[in-house]
Structures are given as C-alpha cells and as structure tokens.
C-alpha positions as a Python dict, from the first residue, in 0.01 Angstrom:
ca = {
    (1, 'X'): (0, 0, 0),
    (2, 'X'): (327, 40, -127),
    (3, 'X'): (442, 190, 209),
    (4, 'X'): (281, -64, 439),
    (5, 'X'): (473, -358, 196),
    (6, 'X'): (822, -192, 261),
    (7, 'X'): (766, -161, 642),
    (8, 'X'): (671, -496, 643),
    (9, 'X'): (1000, -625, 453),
    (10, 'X'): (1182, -404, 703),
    (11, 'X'): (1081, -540, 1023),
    (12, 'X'): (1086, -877, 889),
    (13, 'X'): (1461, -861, 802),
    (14, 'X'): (1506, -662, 1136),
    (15, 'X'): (1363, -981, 1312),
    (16, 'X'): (1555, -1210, 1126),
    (17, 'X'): (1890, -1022, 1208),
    (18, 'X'): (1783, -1034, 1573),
    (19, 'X'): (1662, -1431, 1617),
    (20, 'X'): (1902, -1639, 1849),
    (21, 'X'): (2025, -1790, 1570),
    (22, 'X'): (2131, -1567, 1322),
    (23, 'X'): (2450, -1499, 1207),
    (24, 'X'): (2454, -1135, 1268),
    (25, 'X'): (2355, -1178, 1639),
    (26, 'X'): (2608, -1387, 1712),
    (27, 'X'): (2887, -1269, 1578),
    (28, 'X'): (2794, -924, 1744),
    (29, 'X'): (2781, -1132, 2071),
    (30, 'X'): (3087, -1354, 2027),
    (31, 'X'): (3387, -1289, 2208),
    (32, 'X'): (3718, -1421, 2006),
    (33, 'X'): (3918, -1649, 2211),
    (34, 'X'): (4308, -1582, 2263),
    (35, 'X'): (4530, -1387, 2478),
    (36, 'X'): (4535, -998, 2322),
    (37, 'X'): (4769, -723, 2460),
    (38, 'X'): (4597, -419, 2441),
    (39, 'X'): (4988, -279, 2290),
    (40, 'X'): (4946, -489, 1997),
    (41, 'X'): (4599, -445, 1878),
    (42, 'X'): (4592, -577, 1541),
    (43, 'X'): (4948, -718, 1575),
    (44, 'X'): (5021, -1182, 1574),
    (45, 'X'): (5253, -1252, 1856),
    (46, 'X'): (5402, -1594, 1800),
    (47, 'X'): (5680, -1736, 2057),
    (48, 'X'): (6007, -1768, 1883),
    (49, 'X'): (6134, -2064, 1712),
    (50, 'X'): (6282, -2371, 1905),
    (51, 'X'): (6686, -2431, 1848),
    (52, 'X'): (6685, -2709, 1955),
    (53, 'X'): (6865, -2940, 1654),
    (54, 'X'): (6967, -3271, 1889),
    (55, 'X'): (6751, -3485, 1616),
    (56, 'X'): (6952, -3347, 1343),
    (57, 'X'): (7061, -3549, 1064),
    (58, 'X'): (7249, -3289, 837),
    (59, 'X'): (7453, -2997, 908),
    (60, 'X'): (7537, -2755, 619),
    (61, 'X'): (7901, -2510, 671),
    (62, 'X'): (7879, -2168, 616),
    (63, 'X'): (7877, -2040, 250),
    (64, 'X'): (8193, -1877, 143),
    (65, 'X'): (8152, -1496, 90),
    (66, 'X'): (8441, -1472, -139),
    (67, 'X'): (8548, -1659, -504),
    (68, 'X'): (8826, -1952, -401),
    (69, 'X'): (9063, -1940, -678),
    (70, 'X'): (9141, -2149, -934),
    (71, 'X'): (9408, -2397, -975),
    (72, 'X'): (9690, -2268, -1095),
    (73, 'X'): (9831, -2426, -1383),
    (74, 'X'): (9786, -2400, -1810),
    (75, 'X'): (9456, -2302, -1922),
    (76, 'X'): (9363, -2131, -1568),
    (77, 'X'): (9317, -1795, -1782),
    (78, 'X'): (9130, -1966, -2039),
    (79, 'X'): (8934, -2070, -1758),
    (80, 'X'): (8839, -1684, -1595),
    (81, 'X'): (8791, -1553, -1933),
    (82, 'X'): (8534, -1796, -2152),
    (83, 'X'): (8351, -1959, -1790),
    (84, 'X'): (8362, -1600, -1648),
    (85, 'X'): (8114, -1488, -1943),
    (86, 'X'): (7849, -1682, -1790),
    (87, 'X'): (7937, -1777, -1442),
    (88, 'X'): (8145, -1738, -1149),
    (89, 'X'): (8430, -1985, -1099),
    (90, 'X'): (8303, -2063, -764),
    (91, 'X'): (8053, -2342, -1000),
    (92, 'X'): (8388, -2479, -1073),
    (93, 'X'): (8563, -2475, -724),
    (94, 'X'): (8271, -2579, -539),
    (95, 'X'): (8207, -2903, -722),
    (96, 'X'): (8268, -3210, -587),
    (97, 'X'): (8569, -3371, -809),
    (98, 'X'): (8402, -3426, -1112),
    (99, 'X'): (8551, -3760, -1361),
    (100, 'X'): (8760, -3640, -1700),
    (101, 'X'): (8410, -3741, -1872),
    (102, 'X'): (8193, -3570, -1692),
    (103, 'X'): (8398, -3256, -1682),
    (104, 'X'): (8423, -3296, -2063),
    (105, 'X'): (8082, -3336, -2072),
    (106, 'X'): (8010, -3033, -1892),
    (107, 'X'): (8233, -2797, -2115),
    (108, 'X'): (8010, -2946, -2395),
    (109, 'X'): (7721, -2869, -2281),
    (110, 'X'): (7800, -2517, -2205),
    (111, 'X'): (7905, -2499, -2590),
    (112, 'X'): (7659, -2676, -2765),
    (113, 'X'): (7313, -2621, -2510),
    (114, 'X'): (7405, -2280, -2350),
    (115, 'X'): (7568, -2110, -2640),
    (116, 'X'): (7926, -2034, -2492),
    (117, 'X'): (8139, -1866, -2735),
    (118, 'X'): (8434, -2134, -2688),
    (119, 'X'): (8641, -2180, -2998),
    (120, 'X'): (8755, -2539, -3010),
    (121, 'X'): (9143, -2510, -2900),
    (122, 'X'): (9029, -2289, -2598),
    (123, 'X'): (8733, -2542, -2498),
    (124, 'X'): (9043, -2845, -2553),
    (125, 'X'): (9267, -2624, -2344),
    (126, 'X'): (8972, -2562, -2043),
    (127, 'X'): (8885, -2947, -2029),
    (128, 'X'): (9260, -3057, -2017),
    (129, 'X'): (9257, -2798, -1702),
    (130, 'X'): (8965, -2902, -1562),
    (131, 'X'): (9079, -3280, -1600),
    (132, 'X'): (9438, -3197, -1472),
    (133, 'X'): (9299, -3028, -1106),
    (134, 'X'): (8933, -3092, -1059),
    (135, 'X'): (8926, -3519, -1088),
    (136, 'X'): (8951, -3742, -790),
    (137, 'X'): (9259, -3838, -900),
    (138, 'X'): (9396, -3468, -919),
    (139, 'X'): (9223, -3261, -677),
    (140, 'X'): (9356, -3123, -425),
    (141, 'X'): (9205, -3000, -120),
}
C-alpha cells in the first residue's frame, strides 16, 4: 500500500511540474530577452558613459599632487612641526582665507578636542602665523 501511495505522490508532483502554468514549465520554456554575444557568455555589456557636461553647473580643478608650502615668515616651523603631527599642511594651504577668529578657533580646537600636544607659547606663536598669512586681509595668492 505503501508503494502504490508513493507512486501516486510522484506522478502527482510530476503533473503539477508539467501543467501550463507552473513555474517550472515555464521557466524551462522562457527565452530571456536581450542582445547576448556568444564571446561574453556570462559577461554585462553596458555602452560607455555620456561626456557630455553642456548642462554643467560646477567644475572642480585638478587636485594638487604635491604639498604647496607654507608662508614663509615667524612661526612657519612651529607650523610643520606641531600641525605636521596630525596633518599635512596642505589643510592649511588649501583653506579658503580663514578670519583671525576662526583661525584661532581652529588651533583651539586641535588643542583642547583633538589632543595636540601644543604648549601655549608655540600654539600663540602658530595662530599669530596663521593670522599674519592665511586672513583675507593677508593672504596672498
């Protein structure tokens, strides 16, 4: 009886694999739609991207590949030595120019939130620099 039940359970999933509507049927039967080089089986060809930027709003310069270098002037030295720990001094040259406040903010904040090891006559010395070549007022380009 046993072997009569499992022939029957057999043939009935055989049937349901085989109705017109199954799942397995069809996707035996369906043929993917797409263009497919036989050279690339397996392989996503996509065309390349456009260039064409005529609706551009913003255009970006290249990025230098080497450190601009400091202002010269007092404290420059104080400058590549305590920033340098941390930092390049292209975060100094690449700014925009930065007010005495915010500059002396900055130097703060690398003492007191990031931990530099600035004793206070250097960290006076680095934002009289940074005040003296880096403002608006003093930059120059």
């Amino acid at each position: 009886m046993t072997g009569n039940r499992c022939l029957g359970i057999v043939l009935l999933a055989a049937a349901g694999a085989l109705a017109p509507g199954s799942t397995a049927l069809s996707q035996a039967t369906k043929v993917p739609e797409g263009n497919y080089d036989p050279g690339n089986l397996g392989m996503q060809m996509q065309p390349a991207p456009q260039n064409g930027d005529a609706g551009a709003v913003y255009a970006v310069g290249p990025w230098p590949t080497y450190t601009p270098p400091l202002a010269d002037g007092e404290g420059r030295e104080l400058v590549q030595s305590f920033c340098g720990i941390c930092h390049s001094t292209t975060y100094i040259t690449m700014q925009p120019p930065l007010t005495s406040a915010t500059w002396e903010a900055a130097v703060n904040k690398m003492i007191g939130t990031f931990g530099a090891p600035i004793p206070e006559p250097s960290a006076q010395a680095i934002i009289a620099y940074l005040k003296s070549h880096y403002t608006p007022e003093t930059r120059k380009e």
